[in-house]
MDAnalysis code that builds the backbone (N, CA, C; Angstrom):
import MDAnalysis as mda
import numpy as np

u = mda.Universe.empty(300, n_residues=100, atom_resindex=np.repeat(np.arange(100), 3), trajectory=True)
u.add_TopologyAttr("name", ["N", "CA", "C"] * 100)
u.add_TopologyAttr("resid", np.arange(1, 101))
u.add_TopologyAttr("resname", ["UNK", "UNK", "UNK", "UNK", "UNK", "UNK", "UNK", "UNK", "UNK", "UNK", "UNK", "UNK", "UNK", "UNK", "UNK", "UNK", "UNK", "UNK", "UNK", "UNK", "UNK", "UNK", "UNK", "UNK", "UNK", "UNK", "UNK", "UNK", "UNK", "UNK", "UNK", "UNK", "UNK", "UNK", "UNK", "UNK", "UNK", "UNK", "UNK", "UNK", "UNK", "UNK", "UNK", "UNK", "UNK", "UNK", "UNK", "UNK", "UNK", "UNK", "UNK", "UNK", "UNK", "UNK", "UNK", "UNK", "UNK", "UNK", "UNK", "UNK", "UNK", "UNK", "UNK", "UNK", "UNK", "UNK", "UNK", "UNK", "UNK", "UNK", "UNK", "UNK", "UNK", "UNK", "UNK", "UNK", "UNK", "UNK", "UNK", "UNK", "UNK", "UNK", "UNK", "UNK", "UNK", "UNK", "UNK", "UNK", "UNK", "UNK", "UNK", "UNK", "UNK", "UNK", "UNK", "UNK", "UNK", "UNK", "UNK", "UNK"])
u.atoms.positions = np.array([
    [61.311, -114.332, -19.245],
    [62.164, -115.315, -19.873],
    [62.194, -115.046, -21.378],
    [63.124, -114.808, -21.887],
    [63.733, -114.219, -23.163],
    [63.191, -115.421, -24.119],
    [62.277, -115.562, -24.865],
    [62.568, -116.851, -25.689],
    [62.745, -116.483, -27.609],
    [63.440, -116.924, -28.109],
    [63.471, -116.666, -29.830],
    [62.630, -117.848, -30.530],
    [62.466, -117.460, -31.482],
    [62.079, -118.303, -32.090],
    [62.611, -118.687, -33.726],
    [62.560, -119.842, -34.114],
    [63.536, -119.744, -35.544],
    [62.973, -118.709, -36.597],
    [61.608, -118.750, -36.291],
    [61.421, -117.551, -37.728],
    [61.926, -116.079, -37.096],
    [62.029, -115.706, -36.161],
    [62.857, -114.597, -35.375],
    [64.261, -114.624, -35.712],
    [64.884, -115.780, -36.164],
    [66.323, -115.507, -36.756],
    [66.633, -115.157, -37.795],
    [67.869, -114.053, -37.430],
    [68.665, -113.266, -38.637],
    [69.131, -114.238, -39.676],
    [69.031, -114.476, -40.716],
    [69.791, -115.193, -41.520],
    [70.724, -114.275, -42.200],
    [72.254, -114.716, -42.420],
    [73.034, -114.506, -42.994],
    [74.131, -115.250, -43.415],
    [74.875, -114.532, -44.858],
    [75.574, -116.102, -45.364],
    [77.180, -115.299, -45.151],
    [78.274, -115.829, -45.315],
    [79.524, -115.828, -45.116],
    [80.298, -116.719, -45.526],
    [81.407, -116.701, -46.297],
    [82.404, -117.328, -46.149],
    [81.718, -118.912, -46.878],
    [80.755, -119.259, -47.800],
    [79.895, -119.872, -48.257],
    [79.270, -120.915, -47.070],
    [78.634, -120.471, -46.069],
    [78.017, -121.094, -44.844],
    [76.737, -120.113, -44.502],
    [76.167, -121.166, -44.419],
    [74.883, -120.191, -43.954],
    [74.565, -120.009, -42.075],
    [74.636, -118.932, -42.018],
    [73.783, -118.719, -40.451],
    [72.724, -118.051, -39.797],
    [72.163, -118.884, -38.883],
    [71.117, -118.159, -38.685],
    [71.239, -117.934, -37.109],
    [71.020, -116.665, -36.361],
    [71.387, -115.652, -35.417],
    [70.551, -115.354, -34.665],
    [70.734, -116.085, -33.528],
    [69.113, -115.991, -32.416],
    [69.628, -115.718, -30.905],
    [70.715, -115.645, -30.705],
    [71.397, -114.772, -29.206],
    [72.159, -113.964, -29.440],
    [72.477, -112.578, -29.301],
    [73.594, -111.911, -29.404],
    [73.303, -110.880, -28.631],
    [74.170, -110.400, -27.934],
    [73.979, -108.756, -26.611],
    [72.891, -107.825, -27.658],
    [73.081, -107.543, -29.250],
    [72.326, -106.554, -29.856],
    [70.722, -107.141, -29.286],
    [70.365, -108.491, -29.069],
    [68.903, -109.310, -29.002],
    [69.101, -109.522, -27.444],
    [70.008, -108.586, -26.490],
    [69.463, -108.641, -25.246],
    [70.721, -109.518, -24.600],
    [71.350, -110.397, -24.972],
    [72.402, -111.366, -23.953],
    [73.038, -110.218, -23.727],
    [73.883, -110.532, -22.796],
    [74.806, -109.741, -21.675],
    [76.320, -110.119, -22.615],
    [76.804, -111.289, -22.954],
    [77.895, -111.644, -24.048],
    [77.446, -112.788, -25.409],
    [76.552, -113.879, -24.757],
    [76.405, -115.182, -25.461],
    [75.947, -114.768, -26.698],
    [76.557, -115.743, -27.626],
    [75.464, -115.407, -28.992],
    [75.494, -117.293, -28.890],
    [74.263, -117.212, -29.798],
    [73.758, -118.548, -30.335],
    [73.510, -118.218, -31.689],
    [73.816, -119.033, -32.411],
    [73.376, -119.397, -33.686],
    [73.598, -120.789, -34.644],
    [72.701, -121.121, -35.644],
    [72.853, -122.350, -36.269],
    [73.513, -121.594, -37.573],
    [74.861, -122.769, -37.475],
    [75.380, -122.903, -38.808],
    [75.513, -124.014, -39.889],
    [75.067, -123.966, -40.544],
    [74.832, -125.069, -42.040],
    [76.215, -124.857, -42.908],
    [76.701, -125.697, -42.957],
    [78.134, -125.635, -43.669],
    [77.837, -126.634, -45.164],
    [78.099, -126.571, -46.138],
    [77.627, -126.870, -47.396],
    [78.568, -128.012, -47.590],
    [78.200, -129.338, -48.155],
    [79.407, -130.686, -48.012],
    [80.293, -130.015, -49.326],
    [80.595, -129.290, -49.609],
    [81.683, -129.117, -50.901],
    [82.800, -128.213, -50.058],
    [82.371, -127.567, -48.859],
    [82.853, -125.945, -48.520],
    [83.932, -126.932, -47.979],
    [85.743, -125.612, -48.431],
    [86.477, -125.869, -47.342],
    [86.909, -124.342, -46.917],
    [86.827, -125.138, -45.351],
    [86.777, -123.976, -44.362],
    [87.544, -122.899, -43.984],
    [87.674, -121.759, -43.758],
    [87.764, -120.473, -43.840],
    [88.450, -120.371, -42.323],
    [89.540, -120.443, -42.493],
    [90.476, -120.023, -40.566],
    [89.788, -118.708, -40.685],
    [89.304, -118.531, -38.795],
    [88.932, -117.737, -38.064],
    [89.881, -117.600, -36.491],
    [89.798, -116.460, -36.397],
    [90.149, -116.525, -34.249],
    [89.336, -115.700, -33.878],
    [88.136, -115.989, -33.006],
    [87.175, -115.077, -32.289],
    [87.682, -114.709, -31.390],
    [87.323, -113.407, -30.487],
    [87.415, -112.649, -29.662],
    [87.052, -113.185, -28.485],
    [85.704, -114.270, -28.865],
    [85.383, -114.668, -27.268],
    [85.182, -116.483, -27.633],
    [84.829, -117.013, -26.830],
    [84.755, -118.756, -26.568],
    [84.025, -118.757, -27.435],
    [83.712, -119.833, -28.020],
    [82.597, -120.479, -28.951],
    [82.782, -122.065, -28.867],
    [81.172, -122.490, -28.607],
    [81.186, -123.253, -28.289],
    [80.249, -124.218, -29.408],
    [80.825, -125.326, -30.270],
    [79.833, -125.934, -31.557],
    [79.626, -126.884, -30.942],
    [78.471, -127.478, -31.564],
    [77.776, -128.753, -31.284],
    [77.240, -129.271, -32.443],
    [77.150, -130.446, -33.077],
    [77.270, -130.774, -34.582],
    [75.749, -130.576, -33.996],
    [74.905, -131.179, -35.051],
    [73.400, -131.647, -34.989],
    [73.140, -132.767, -36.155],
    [74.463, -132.734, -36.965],
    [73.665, -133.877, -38.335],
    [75.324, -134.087, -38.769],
    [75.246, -135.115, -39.468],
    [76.478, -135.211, -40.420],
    [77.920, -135.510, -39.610],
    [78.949, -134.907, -39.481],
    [80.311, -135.143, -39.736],
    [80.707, -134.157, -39.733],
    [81.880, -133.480, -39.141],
    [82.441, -132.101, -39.660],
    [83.712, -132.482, -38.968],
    [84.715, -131.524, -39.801],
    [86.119, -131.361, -39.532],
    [86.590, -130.346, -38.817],
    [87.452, -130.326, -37.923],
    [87.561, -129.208, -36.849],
    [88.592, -128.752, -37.002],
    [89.800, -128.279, -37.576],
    [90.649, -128.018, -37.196],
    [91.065, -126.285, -36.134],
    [91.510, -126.849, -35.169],
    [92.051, -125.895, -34.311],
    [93.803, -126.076, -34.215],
    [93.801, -124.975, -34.342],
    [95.366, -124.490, -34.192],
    [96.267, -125.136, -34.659],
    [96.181, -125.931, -35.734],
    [96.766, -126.976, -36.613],
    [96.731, -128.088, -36.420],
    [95.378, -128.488, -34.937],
    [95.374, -130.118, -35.446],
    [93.831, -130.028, -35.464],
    [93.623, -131.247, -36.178],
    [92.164, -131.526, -36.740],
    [91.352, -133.103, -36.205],
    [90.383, -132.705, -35.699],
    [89.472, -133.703, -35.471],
    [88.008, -133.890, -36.037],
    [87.626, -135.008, -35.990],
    [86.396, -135.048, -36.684],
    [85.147, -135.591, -35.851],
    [84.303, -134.428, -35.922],
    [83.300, -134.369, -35.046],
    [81.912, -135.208, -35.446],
    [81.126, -135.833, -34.717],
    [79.917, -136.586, -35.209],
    [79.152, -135.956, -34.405],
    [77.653, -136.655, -34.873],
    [76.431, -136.146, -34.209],
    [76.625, -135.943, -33.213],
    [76.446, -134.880, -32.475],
    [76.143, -134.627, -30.536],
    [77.203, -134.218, -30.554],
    [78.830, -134.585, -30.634],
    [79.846, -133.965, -30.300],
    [79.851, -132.725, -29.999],
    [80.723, -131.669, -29.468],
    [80.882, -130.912, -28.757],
    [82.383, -130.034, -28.990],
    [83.074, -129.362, -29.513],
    [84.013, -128.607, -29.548],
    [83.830, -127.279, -28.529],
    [85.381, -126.585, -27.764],
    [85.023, -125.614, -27.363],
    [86.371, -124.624, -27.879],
    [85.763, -123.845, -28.915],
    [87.036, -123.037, -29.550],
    [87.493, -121.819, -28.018],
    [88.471, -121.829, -28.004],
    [89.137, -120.815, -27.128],
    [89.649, -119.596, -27.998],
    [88.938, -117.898, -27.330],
    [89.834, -116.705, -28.002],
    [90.813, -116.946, -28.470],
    [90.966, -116.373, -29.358],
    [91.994, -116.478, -30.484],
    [93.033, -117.489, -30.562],
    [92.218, -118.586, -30.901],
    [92.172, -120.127, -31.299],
    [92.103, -119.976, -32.823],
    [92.863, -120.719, -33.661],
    [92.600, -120.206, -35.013],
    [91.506, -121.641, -35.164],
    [90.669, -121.288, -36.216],
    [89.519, -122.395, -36.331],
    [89.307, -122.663, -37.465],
    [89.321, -123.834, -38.300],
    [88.347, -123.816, -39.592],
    [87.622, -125.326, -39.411],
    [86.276, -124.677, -40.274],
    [85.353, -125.847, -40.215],
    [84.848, -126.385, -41.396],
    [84.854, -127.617, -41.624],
    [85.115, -128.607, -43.251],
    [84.357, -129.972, -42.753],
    [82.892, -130.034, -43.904],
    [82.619, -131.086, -43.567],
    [83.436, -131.805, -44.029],
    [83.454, -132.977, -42.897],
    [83.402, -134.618, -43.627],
    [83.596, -134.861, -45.083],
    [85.341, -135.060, -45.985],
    [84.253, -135.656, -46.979],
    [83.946, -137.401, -46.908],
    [83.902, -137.721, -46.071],
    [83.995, -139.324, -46.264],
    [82.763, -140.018, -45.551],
    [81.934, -138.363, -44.691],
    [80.657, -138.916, -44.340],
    [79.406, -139.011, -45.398],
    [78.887, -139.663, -44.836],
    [77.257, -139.743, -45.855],
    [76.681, -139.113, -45.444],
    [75.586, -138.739, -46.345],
    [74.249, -138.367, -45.693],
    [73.459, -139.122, -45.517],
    [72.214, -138.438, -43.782],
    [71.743, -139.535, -43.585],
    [70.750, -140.147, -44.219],
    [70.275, -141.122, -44.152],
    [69.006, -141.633, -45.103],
    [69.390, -143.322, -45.619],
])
């Protein structure tokens, strides 16, 4: 049983978002990648269309989704599932707080 661990993740930054990279076929999956992305509350988001599904799941905060020109706004736990070449950009919240 394959397990990672967070200090085992690649960190890398992009597009001013940070990620960190703990499934990908190079680390053994067959297609899946996993990784955590931290999106900075100032950043606005950067259209993408991936090659394969991607699937986000918030963990904190608020974020803005827009797919293919319409936009929703995602909360804790929510769930998006971008489809191949789906155009995507991701923008926090500005109207959420932080928590505390």
């Amino acid at each position: 049983m394959p397990v990672f661990h967070h200090a085992d993740a690649v960190p890398y930054e992009t597009h001013g978002s940070r990620f960190r990279s703990y499934v990908a076929p190079s680390r053994g999956s067959q297609q899946l990648c996993a990784w955590q992305l931290t999106v900075p509350p100032d950043l606005l988001g950067v259209a993408h269309r991936p090659s394969r599904e991607e699937v986000l799941l918030v963990l904190t905060g608020e974020l803005l989704v827009t797919l293919d020109g319409t936009t929703s706004t995602l909360h804790r736990g929510d769930v998006v599932l971008v489809t191949p070449t789906a155009s995507s950009a991701l923008t926090p919240d500005p109207t959420a707080r932080p928590p505390g």
